[in-house]
N, C-alpha and C positions, 0 to 999 in steps of 0.2 A: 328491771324489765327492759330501759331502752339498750341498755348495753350488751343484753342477748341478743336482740333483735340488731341492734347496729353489727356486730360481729357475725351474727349469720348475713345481711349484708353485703358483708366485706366481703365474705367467701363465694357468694352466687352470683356476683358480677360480671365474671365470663360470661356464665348461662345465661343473664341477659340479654348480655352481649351479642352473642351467638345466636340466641334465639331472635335477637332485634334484625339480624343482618340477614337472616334464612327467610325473615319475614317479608323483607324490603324487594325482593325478587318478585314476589308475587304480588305487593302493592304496586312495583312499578305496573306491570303486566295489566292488572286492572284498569289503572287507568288510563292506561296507552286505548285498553281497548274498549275504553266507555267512551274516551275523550271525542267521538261521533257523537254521542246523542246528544249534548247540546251544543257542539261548533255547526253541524249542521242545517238546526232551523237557524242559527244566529248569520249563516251566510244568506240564509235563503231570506231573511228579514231588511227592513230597508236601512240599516247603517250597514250593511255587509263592505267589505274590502274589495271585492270583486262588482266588476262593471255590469255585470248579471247575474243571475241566480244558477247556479248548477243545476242541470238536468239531471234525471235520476240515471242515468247511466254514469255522470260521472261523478255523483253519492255513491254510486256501490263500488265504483272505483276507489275514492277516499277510502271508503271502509273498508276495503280487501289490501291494502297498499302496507298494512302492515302485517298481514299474514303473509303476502311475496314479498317485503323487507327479509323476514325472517328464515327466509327459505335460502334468500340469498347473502345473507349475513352472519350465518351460523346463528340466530337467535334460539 
């Protein structure tokens, strides 16, 4: 039984493959475009990296900055 199952296997690892790499396009994209909701509050918190808190004008800047990456980078 395991030596059918190891032989088919063998055979559908491209399809894997292929289906791992057609998927990885779209997990990047995810999280590019989640990765605001929690850098966000973590700037606006007090270990933040910044010397103040960003105003919401330039949160929706953050957040828009990779829809105009993409416009301008063949994304």
């Amino acid at each position: 039984m395991f030596e059918k199952l190891k032989g088919e296997l063998k055979l559908k690892w491209r399809q894997y493959l292929a289906a791992s790499l057609a998927s990885y396009g779209s997990l990047c994209t995810g999280m590019s475009m989640g990765w605001t909701s929690p850098v966000l509050p973590a700037l606006r918190g007090p270990h933040s990296p910044l010397p103040q808190p960003p105003t919401s004008q330039q949160e929706s800047w953050v957040g828009s900055l990779l829809v105009l990456g993409g416009l301008l980078g063949g994304y």
